[in-house]
Phi, psi and omega in degrees: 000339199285311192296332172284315163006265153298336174271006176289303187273350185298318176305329175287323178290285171323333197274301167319319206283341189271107186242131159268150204199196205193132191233150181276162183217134153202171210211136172201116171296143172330162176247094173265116191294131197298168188211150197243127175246126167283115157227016157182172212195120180219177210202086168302076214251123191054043177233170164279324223278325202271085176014088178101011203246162187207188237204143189258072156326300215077196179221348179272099171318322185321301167246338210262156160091172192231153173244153180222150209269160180321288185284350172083033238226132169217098187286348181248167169255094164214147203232155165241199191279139191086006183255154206245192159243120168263100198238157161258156146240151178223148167225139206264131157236092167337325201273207274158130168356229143088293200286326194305151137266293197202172183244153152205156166298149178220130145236113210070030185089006192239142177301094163277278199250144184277200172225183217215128165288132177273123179296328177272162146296148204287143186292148182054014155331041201247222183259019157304300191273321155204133206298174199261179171178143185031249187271351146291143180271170175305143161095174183312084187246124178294338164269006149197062194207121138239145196237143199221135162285096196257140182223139184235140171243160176304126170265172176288324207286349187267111146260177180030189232284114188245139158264095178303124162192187168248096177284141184254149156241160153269214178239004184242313177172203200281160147212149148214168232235146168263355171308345181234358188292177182219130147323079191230157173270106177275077178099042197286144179270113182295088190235191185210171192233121162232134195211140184276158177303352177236041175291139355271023198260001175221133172263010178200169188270117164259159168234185169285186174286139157185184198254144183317124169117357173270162141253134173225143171308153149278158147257062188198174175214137165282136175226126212219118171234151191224110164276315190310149198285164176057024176067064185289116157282071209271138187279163185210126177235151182242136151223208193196161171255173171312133150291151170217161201244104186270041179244019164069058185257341185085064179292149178212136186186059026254331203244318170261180158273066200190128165264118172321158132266324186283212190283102193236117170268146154239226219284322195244320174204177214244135187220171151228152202285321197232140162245187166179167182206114155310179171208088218232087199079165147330359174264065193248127130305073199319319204276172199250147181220159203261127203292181186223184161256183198229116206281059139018306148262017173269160181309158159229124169238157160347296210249021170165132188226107172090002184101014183255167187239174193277159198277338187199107176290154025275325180222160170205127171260151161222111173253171217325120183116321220270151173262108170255135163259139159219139175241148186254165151226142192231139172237158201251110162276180198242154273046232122160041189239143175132180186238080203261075211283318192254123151178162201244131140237143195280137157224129175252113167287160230175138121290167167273000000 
């Protein structure tokens, strides 16, 4: 009995001696900060058509507002107000979609426009557009892609040189990439130099001497500079207004106190009183066409804007920088009396 005893408590000591117990463990995946593909980029540029978007008209016939070439086709970057930008993007997160929150437009660094998530993958998204990195493969994949719609439009308070770009967020903070921003001139101020070829000793186009029933020359040429900021390209059109003789004199010419410039019939047939012919470069028109005045309430296309014509049909541009010559002629009808000392010629401006 003694002997069953001691093998008893000994079986009790051992039995204690055996204890469970417990060590902590963790785990966390790398944090990859998202990274963003431009993939396709479109430009609402001097149209209306586009969501939130307007037509930059203006209020000067003179300067304001834009005419657009068929194709949209704008060689330098600059936007004026209501025009917009459109970019698709898609942007890739290792942690999985999941993780992506949200896209937005930026300019000079500051939040402008959010971006719209797109339900399908973004067109043409394959592995052209974006390249495989670390466990993702090339080309479009929903678990770890999202593709987003940005669409931004110009406000007026934005002016001069912007840094355009996109930021992405996660669930850890922001990345944007300087690889896809764009550059733009936002609101560029349109101006011109207009000046005659023999400045200073003449501030206006003179002619020569003559009589009623002649034609005279000018002896001067209008010179046309396209000044505008942000490398502004301009469609450019010329009139004139009437001479008028401001001297209470009893002018008659032929028929008003007023020398027309524009299309004047008598009994047989119809002339204008001022011609001209430009140049632009090596782009020179010879032959003389007859000028009109100029309509307010008429349409503006390429090829005529307010009734002013282009300085070299069918159109004419002077880009940025660029220089036009123009020589004028006057023909004097019979009647003719009186000093017809006031008039404007009109040059109208377009951006491209």
């Amino acid at each position: 009995m003694i002997l069953s005893g001691v093998f008893a408590l000994m079986l009790v000591v051992l039995m204690t001696s055996v204890r469970a117990s417990s060590i902590g463990t963790e785990a966390a995946p790398g944090n990859y900060p998202p990274r963003i593909y431009l993939i396709n980029s479109a430009y609402d540029i001097c149209a209306d058509n586009g969501a939130g978007g307007s037509r930059p008209d203006g209020f000067n016939l003179q300067h304001d507002g834009c005419l657009v070439l068929a194709d949209e086709f704008r060689f330098e970057e600059y936007a004026f107000t209501g025009e917009q930008l459109f970019w698709t993007v898609v942007v890739r997160d290792l942690n999985g979609a999941q993780d992506i929150s949200y896209a937005k437009f930026t300019v000079a660094g500051l939040t402008e426009a959010l971006c719209v998530e797109l339900s399908d993958p973004a067109e043409g998204a394959g592995a052209g557009q974006i390249p495989a990195w670390e466990t993702a493969t090339a080309g479009f994949h929903a678990a770890t892609d999202k593709a987003f719609l940005c669409t931004l439009t110009v406000e007026p308070q934005w002016y001069g040189p912007n840094s355009v770009n996109i930021e992405a967020y996660d669930q850890a903070g922001a990345v944007s990439t300087m690889s896809i921003a764009q550059s733009w001139f936002f609101n560029p101020a349109i101006m011109l130099d207009l000046k005659t070829n023999d400045y200073p000793a003449h501030t206006k186009i003179v002619y020569e001497q003559g009589y009623p029933g002649q034609t005279v020359m000018s002896l001067n040429k209008l010179v046309v500079t396209n000044l505008a900021e942000g490398g502004v390209d301009l469609w450019t059109f010329i009139a004139a207004t009437d001479l008028t003789d401001p001297a209470h004199s009893g002018a008659l010419c032929p028929v008003s106190n007023v020398l027309d410039v524009d299309l004047a019939c008598g009994k047989t047939d119809c002339i204008h009183n001022m011609d001209f012919r430009c140049k632009i470069g090596t782009n020179e028109f010879d032959a003389w066409r007859g000028i009109t005045n100029k309509d307010n309430t008429a349409v503006c296309s390429p090829i005529v804007c307010y009734n002013a014509l282009p300085l070299i049909p069918p159109f004419t541009i002077i880009k940025n920088g660029g220089t036009a010559e123009c020589q004028f002629r006057l023909h004097y009808p019979v009647p003719c009396i009186g000093s017809f000392t006031d008039g404007l010629i009109h040059i109208i401006v377009k951006a491209l």
